[in-house]
RODO-2510 file (C-alpha; in nm, 4 decimals, decimal comma):
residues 506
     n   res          X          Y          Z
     1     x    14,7147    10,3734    11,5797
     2     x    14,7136    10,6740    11,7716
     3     x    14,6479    11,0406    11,6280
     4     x    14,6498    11,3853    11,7362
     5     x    14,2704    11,4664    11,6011
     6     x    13,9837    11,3522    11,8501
     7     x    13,7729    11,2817    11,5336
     8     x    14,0646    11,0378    11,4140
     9     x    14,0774    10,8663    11,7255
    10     x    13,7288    10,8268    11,7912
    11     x    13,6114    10,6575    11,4836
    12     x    13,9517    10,4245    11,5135
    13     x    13,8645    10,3222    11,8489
    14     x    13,4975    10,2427    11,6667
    15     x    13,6211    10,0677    11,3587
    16     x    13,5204    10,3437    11,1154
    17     x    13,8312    10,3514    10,9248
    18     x    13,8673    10,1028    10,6032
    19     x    14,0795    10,3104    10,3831
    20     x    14,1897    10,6694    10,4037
    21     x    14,4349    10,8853    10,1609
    22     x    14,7450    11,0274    10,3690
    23     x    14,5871    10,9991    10,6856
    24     x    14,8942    11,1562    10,8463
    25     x    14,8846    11,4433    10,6854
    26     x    14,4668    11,5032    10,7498
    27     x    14,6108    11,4267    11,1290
    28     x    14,8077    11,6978    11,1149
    29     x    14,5538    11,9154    10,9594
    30     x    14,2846    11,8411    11,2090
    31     x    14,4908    11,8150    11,4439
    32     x    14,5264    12,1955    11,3895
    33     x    14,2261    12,3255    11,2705
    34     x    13,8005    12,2433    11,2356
    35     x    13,7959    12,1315    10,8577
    36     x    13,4998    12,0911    10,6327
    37     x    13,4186    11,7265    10,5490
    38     x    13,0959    11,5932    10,3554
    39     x    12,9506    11,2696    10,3038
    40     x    12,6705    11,1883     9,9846
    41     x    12,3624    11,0547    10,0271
    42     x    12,1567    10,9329     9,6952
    43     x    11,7960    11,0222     9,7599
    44     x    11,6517    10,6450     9,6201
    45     x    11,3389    10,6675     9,8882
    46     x    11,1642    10,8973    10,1026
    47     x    11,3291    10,7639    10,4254
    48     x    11,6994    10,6287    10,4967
    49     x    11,7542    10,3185    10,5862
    50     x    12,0030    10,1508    10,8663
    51     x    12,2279    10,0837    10,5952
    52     x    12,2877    10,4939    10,6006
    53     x    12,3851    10,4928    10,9837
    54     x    12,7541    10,4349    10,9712
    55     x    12,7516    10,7329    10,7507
    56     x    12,4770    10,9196    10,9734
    57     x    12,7442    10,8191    11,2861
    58     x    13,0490    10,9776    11,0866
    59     x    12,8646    11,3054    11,0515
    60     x    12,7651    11,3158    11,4126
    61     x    13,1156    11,2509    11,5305
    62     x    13,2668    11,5348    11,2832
    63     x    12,9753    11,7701    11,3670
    64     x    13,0642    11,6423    11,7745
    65     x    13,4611    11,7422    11,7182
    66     x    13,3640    12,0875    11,5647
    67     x    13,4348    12,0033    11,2353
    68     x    13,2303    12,2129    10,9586
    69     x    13,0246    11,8842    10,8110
    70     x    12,7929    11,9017    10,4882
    71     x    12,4993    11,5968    10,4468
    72     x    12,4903    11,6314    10,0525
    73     x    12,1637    11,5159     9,9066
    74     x    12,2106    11,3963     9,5460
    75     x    11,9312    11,5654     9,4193
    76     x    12,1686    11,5403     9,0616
    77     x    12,3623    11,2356     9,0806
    78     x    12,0424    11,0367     9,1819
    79     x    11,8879    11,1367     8,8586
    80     x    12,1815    10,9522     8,7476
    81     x    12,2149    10,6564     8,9637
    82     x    12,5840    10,5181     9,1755
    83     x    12,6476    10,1476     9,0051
    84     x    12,9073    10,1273     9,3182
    85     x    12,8297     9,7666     9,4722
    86     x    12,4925     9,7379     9,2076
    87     x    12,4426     9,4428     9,0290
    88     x    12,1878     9,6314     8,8333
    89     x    12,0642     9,9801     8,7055
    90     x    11,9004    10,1663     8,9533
    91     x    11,5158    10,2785     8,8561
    92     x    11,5455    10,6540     8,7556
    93     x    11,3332    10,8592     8,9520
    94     x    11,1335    11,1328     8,8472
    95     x    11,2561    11,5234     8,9605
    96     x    10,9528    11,5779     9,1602
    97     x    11,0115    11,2296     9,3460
    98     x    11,3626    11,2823     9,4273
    99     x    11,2442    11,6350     9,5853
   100     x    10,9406    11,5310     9,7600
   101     x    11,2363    11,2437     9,9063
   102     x    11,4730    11,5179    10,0115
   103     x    11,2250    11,7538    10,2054
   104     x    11,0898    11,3928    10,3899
   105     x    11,4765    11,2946    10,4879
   106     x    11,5850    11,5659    10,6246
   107     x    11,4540    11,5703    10,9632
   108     x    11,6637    11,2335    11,0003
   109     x    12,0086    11,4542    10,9356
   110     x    11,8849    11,6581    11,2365
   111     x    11,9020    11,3865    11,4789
   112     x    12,2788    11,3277    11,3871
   113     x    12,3987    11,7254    11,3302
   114     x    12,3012    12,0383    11,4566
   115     x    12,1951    12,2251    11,1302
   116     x    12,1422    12,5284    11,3039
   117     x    12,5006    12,5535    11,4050
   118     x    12,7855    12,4497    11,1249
   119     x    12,6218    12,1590    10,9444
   120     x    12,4458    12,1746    10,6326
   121     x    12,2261    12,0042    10,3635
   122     x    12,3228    12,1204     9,9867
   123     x    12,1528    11,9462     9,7283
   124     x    12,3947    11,9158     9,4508
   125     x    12,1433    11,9617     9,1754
   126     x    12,1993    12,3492     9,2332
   127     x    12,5117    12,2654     9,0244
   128     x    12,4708    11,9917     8,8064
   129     x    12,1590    12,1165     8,6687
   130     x    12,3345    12,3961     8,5187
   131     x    12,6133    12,2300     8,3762
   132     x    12,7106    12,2962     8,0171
   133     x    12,7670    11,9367     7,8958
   134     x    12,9779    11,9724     7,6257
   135     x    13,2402    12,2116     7,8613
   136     x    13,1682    11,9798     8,1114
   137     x    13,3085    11,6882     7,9034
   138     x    13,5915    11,9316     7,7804
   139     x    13,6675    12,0579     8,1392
   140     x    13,6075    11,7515     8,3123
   141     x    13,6126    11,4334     8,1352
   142     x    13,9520    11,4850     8,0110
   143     x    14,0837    11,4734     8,3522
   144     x    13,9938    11,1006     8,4491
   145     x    14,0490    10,8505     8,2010
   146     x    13,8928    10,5114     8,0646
   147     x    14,1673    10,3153     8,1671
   148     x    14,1376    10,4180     8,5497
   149     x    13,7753    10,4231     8,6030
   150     x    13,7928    10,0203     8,4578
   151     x    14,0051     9,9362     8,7376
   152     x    13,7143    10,0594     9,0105
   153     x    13,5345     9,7896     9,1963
   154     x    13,1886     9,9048     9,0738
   155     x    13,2838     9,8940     8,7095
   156     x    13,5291     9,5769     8,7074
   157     x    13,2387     9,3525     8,8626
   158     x    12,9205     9,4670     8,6820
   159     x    13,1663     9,3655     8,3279
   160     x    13,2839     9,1050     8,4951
   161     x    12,9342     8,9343     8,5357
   162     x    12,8770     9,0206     8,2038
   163     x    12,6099     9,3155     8,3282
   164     x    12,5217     9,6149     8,1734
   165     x    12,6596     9,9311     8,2338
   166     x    12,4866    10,2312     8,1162
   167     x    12,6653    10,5617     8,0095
   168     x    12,4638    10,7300     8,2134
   169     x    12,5451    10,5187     8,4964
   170     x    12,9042    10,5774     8,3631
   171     x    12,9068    10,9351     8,4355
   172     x    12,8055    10,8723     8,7854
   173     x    13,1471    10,9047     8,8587
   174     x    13,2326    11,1973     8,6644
   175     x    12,9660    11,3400     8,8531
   176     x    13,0425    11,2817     9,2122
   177     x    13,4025    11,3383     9,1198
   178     x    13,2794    11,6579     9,0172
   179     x    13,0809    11,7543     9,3305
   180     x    13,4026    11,7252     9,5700
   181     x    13,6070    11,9509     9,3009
   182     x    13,2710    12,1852     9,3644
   183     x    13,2695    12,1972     9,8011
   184     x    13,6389    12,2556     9,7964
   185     x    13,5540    12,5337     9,5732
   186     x    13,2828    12,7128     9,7080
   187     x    13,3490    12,5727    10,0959
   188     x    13,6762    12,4651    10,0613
   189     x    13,5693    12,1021    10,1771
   190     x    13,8928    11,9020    10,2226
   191     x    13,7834    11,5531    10,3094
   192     x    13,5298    11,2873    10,2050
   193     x    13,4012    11,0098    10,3791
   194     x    13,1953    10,7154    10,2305
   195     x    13,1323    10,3291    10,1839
   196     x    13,4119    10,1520    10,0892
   197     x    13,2758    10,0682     9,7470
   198     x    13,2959    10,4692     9,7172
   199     x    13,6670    10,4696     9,7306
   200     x    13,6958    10,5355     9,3704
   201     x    13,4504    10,7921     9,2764
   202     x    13,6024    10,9841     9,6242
   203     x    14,0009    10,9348     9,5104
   204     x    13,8719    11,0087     9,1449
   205     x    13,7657    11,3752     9,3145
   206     x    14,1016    11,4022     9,5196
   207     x    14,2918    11,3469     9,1734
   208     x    14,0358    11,6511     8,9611
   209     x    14,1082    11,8915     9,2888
   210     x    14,4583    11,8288     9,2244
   211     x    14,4156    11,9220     8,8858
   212     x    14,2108    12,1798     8,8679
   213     x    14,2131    12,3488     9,2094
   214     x    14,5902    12,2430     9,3303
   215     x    14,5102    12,1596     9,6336
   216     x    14,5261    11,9101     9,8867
   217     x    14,2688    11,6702     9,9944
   218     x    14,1682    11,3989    10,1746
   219     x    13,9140    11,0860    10,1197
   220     x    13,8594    10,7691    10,4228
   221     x    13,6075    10,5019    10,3951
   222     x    13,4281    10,3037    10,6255
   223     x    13,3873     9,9482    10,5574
   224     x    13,0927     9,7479    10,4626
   225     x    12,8747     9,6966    10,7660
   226     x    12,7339     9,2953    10,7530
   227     x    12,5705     9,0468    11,0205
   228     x    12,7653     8,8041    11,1376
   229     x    12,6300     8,5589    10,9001
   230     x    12,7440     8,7336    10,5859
   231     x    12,4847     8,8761    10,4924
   232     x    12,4040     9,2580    10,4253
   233     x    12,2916     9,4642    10,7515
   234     x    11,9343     9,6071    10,7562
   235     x    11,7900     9,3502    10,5041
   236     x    11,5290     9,1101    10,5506
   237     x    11,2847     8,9127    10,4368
   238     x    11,0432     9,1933    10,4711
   239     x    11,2590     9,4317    10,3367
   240     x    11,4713     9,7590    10,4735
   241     x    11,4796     9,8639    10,8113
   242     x    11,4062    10,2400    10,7967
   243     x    11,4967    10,5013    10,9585
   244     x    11,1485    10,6772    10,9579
   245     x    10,8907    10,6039    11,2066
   246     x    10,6298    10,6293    10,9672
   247     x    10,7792    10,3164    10,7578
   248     x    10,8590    10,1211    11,0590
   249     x    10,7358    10,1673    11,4045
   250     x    10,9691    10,2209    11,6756
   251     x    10,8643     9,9213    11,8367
   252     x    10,9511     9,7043    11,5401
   253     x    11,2881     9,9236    11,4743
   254     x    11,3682     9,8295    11,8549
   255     x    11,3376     9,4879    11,8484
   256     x    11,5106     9,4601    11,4973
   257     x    11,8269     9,5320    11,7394
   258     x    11,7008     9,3578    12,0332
   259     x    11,6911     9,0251    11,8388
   260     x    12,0879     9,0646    11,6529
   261     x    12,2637     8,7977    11,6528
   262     x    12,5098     8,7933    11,9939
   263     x    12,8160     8,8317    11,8074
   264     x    12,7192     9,1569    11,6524
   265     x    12,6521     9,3005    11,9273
   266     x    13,0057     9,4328    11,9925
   267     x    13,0329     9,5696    11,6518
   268     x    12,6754     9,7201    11,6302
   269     x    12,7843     9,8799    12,0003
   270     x    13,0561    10,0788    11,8599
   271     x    12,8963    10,1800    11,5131
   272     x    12,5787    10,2858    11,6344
   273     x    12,5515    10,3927    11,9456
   274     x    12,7279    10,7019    12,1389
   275     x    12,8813    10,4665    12,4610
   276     x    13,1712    10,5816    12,5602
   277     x    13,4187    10,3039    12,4411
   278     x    13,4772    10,1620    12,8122
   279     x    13,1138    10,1098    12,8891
   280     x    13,1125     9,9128    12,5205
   281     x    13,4152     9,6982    12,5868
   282     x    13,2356     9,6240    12,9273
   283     x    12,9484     9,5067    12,7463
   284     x    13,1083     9,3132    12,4439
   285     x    13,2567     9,0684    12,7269
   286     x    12,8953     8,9727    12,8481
   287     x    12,8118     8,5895    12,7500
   288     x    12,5321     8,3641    12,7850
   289     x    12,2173     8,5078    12,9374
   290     x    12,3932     8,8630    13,0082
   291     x    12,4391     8,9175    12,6559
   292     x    12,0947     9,0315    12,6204
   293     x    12,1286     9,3154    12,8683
   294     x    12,4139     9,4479    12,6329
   295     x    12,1177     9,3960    12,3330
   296     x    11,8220     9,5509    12,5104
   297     x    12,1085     9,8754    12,5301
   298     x    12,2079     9,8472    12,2184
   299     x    11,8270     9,8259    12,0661
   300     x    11,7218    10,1588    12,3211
   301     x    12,0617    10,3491    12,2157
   302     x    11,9839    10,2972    11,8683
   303     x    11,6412    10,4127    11,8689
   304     x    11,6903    10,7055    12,0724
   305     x    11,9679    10,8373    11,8415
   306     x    11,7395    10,8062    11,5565
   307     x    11,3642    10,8098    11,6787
   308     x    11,4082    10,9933    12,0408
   309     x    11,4594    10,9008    12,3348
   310     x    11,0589    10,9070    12,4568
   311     x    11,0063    10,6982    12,1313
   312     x    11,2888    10,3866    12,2611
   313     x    11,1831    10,3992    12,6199
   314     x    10,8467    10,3269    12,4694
   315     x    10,9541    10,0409    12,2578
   316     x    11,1920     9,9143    12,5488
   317     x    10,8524     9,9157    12,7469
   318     x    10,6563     9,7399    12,5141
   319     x    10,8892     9,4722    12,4716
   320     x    10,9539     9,4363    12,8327
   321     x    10,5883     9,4021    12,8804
   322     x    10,5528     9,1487    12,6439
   323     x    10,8368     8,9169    12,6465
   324     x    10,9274     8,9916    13,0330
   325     x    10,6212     8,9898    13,2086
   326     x    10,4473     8,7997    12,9372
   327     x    10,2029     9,0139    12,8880
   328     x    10,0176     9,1803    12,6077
   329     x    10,0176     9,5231    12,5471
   330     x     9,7925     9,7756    12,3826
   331     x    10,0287     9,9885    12,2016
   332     x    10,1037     9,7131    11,9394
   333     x     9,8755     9,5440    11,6994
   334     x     9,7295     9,2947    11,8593
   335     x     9,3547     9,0898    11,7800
   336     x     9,1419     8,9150    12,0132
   337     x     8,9108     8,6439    11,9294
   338     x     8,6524     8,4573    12,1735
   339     x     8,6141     8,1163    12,2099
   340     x     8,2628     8,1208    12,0890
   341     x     8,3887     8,2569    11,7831
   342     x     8,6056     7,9852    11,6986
   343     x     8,3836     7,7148    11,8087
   344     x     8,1060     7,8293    11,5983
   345     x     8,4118     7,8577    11,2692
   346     x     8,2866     8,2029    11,2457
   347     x     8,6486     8,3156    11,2410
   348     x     8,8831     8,2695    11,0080
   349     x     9,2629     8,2677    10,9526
   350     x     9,1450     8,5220    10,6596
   351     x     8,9765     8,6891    10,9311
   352     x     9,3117     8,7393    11,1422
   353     x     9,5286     8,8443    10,8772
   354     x     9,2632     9,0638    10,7862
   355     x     9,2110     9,2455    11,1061
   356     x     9,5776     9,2494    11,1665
   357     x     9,6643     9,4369    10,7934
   358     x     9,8993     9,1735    10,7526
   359     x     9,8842     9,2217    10,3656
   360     x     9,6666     9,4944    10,1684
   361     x     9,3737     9,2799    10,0604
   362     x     9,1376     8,9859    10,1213
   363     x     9,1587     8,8586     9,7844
   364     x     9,6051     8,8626     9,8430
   365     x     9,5635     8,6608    10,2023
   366     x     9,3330     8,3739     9,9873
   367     x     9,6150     8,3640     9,6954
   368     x     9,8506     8,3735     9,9320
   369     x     9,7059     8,1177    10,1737
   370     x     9,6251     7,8902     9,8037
   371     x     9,9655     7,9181     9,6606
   372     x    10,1045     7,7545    10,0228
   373     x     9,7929     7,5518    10,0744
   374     x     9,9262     7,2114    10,3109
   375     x     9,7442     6,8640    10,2619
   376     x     9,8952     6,6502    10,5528
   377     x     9,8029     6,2519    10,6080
   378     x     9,7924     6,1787    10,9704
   379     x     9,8949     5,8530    11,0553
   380     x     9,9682     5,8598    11,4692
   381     x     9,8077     6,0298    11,7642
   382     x     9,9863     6,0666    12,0964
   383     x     9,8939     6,1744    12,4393
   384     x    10,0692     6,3361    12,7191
   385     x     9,9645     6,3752    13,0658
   386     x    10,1724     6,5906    13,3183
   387     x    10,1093     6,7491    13,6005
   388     x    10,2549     7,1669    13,6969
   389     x    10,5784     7,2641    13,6050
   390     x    10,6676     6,9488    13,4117
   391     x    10,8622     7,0844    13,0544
   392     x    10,8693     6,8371    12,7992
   393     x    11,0601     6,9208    12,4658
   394     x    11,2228     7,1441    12,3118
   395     x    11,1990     6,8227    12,0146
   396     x    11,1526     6,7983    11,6800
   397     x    11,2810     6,6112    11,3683
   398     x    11,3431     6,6674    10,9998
   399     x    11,0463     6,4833    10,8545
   400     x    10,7462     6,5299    11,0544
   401     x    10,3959     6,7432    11,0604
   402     x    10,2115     6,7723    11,4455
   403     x     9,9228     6,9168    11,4819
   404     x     9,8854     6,9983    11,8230
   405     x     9,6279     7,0933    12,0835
   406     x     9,5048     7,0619    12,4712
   407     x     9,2621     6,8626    12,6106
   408     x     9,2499     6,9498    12,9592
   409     x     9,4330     7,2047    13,1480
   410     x     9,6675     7,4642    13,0662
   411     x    10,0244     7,4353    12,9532
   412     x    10,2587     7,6776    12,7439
   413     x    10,3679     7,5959    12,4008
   414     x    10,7224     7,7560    12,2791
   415     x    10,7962     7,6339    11,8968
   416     x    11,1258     7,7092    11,7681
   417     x    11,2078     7,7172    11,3663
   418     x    11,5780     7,4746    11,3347
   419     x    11,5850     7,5068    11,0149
   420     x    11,8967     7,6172    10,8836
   421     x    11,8401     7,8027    10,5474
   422     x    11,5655     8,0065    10,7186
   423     x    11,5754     8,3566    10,7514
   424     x    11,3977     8,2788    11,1123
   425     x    11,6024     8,0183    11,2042
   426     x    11,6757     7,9704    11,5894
   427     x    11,3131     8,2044    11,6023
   428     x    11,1045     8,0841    11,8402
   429     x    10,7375     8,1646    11,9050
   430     x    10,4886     8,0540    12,2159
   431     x    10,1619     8,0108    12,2587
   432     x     9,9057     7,9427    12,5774
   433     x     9,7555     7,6572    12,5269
   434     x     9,3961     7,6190    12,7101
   435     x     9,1338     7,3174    12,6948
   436     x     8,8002     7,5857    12,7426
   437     x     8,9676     7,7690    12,4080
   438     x     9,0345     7,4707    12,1920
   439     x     9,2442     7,6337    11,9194
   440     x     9,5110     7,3952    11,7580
   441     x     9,8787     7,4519    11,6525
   442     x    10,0290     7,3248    11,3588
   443     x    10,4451     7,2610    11,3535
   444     x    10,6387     7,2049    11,0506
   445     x    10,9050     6,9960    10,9932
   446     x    11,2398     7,1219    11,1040
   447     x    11,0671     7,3045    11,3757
   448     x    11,1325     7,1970    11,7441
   449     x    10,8469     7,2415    12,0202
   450     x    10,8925     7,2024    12,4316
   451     x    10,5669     7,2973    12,6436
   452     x    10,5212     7,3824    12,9864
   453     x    10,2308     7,2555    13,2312
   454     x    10,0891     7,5909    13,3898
   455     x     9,7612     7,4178    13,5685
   456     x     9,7828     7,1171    13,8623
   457     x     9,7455     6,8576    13,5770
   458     x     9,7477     6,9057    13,1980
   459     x     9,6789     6,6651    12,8996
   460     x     9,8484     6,7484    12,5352
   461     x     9,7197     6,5331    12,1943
   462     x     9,9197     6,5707    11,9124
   463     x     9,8737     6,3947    11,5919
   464     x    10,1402     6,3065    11,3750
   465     x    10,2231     6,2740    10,9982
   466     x    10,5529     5,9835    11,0868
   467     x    10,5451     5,6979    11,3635
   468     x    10,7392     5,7865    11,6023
   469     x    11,0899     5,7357    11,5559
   470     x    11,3703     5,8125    11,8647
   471     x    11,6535     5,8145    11,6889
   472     x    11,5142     6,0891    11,3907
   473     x    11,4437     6,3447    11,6444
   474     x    11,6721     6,6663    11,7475
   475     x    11,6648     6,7995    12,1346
   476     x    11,7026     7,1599    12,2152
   477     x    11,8139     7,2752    12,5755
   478     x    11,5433     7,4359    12,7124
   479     x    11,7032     7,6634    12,8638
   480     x    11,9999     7,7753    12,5844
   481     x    12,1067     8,1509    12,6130
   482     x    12,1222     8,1822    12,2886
   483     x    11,7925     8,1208    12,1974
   484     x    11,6783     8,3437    12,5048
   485     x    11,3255     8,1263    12,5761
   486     x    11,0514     8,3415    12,7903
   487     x    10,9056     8,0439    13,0115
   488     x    10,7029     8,1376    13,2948
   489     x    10,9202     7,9198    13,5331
   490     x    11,2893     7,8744    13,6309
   491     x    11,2835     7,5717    13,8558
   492     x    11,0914     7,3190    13,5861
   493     x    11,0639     6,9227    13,5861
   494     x    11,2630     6,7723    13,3780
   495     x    11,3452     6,4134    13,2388
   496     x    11,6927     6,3081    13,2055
   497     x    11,6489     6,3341    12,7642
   498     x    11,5584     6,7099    12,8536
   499     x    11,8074     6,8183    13,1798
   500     x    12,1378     6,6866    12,9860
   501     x    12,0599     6,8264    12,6117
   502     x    12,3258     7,0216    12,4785
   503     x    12,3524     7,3734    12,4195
   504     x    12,4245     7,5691    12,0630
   505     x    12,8115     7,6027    11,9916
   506     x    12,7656     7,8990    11,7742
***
């Protein structure tokens, strides 16, 4: 669909648009004039995470057009707590915490809008916090009923499940309802953007302004933003993906969009970054290898809208260094250990996660290492002798331990996690293997491993917890573009098992 407001346009062409309320009639309105729009942020945290950047993106593009935009921090509601899309009752958070949040997050807004300009941060506890209750209920309450706030997403699932669903929580909407009636009031706000699990608090706010104010207004919705597996954007194993540098480094934030899965990329491209759409549809039809010169864009655009753009050429550096040139680099935490060290079992894997801050105590890393403590019986050994450039691998099977190491030469060892109900799956990790460092490697099950010989002639041992068995084992190509393997060679030796394995379909 084509409109006659920029601001429409642009986030259609971007996929911003879920559900809107008489978007003809906003066309016409902003077609004609600079509006004032807001968007609500609850103040959980002292940072905002990714799953905040579609709405961060909507405020830069209405802030971009010359539209009036307000960031409104829910100083009030989050006292509260939004049940939209929560299986559970928020934790309430203390005044002073919800403060000390807001001052914290608000250098993020300034990335997106220019608050010296037309923007603006309101914290709607100015207004809550005065509010008479029982006129409130009187004023208020008896302008959205019962029966309609039952039929809202948020409410019908949480009863559905059988969950429970505070009053307080219950008010939420009355609240943010509230808080629209408020900015058309005092800045006559006309339009609301939010998640699409906000779309009945917002149309609940369109209805009291109707009411009370007799005006006009407007409400559209993004939808919800998820990777291409299905699950929720921004969330891993190790939690949120901030926004703040201090809670994740920029290196870390950078490679969080370097390593999205390829069919994202498009998507991601036009949500989050500022590409003119041309330049993004060029992109989006990159396959294969190519595809990950449309990520390492996508991961610098990213971080230079939120962190700066010294901060992402930094990261992009680092990264290159590392996984280009295969080299290590100083800016990231990093741990050297001799060979005398290890030889002498003066070092420790409690020693590495130590020195690394991998987790906050000693006394964590031994119940952590106890509670996944491995016994393995080792019933085969196998030798390998190759000489440079011969690649062997990438194999593996469901069933089987290895324990590998080298016992003369050099070679490089790339291990891969293939298994499926793993956050890391399709992963893949390498190592540089060296007989005058003997340090071994120990692959799981499910995990494939291929190594390279680096020096004239190389010999690999690995032990093994199965006999061999051919017809068990997986084979990865070596070379798949999906998986995106940093060997140190393009022109290896291969044996017929390795040249003809098939690549990923998906």
């Amino acid at each position: 669909m084509t409109y006659k407001s920029d601001f429409l346009n642009e986030i259609e062409s971007r996929g911003f648009i879920y559900q809107s309320s008489e978007i003809e009639d906003l066309d016409n309105l902003m077609s004609k004039k600079n509006i004032t729009a807001y968007i609500g942020f609850d103040i959980t945290s002292d940072s905002l995470h990714i799953g905040s950047l579609v709405q961060l993106m909507l405020l830069h593009w209405l802030d971009y057009f010359g539209h009036k935009t307000i960031a409104l921090m829910g100083g009030g509601t989050t006292l509260v707590g939004d049940p939209s899309g929560k299986d559970e009752s928020r934790k309430i958070l203390r005044q002073e915490d919800i403060e000390n949040n807001i001052a914290k997050i608000e250098k993020t807004f300034s990335k997106f809008i220019n608050l010296k300009d037309k923007a603006k941060l309101i914290n709607n506890y100015q207004w809550l916090s005065n509010l008479n209750y029982i006129n409130f209920l009187r004023d208020i309450g008896t302008k959205i009923t019962i029966n309609k706030m039952l039929t809202f997403e948020s409410v019908k699932n949480r009863l559905d499940r059988e969950q429970p669903l505070t009053f307080l929580e219950f008010n939420y909407m009355l609240l943010q309802a509230y808080d629209y009636y408020h900015l058309n009031k005092e800045y006559d706000c006309e339009l609301q953007l939010g998640g699409s699990d906000q779309w009945g608090n917002i149309v609940s706010g369109i209805d009291l302004i109707r009411r009370l104010n007799n005006k006009k207004t407007f409400a559209i919705t993004s939808p919800l933003i998820t990777n291409n597996d299905g699950s929720k954007m921004g969330k891993t194993a190790d939690g949120a993906i901030w926004l703040d540098e201090k809670k994740i480094k920029n290196y870390d934030f950078y490679q969080f969009w370097r390593n999205v899965d390829d069919a994202d990329v498009p998507k991601f491209l036009h949500f989050f970054t500022k590409l003119p759409i041309e330049e993004i549809s060029k992109l989006s039809k990159l396959k294969g290898q190519e595809i990950n010169e449309a990520k390492k864009i996508l991961a610098f655009e990213v971080t230079k809208i939120t962190r700066g753009k010294e901060q992402a050429r930094e990261a992009m550096d680092i990264s290159d260094n590392i996984f280009a040139k295969n080299t290590l680099d100083d800016r990231i935490t990093s741990y050297s250990v001799n060979s005398k060290e290890l030889l002498e079992s003066s070092f420790s894997l409690l020693d590495a996660i130590e020195k690394l801050q991998l987790v906050k105590s000693r006394s964590e890393t031994k119940r952590l290492i106890k509670s996944n403590g491995i016994k393995i019986k080792f019933i085969q050994d196998d030798i390998s002798t190759s000489q440079k450039n011969v690649l062997r691998g990438i194999h593996g099977d469901n069933k089987t331990w290895k324990l590998v190491s080298c016992l003369y030469g050099t070679f490089y060892l790339v291990i891969i996690n293939w298994n499926k109900n793993s956050n890391e799956y399709k992963k893949w990790i390498s190592f540089n293997m060296d007989a005058t460092q003997p340090f071994q490697i120990l692959i799981p099950p499910k995990f494939g491993n291929g190594h390279l010989v680096t020096s004239e002639k190389a010999i690999f041992h690995y032990k093994q917890s199965t006999l061999y068995d051919r017809k068990s084992q997986f084979t990865i190509n070596w070379n798949d573009p999906k998986l995106n393997i940093k060997w140190p060679t393009n022109k290896p030796v291969l044996s017929d098992r390795d040249k003809n394995a098939k690549y990923i379909k998906k």
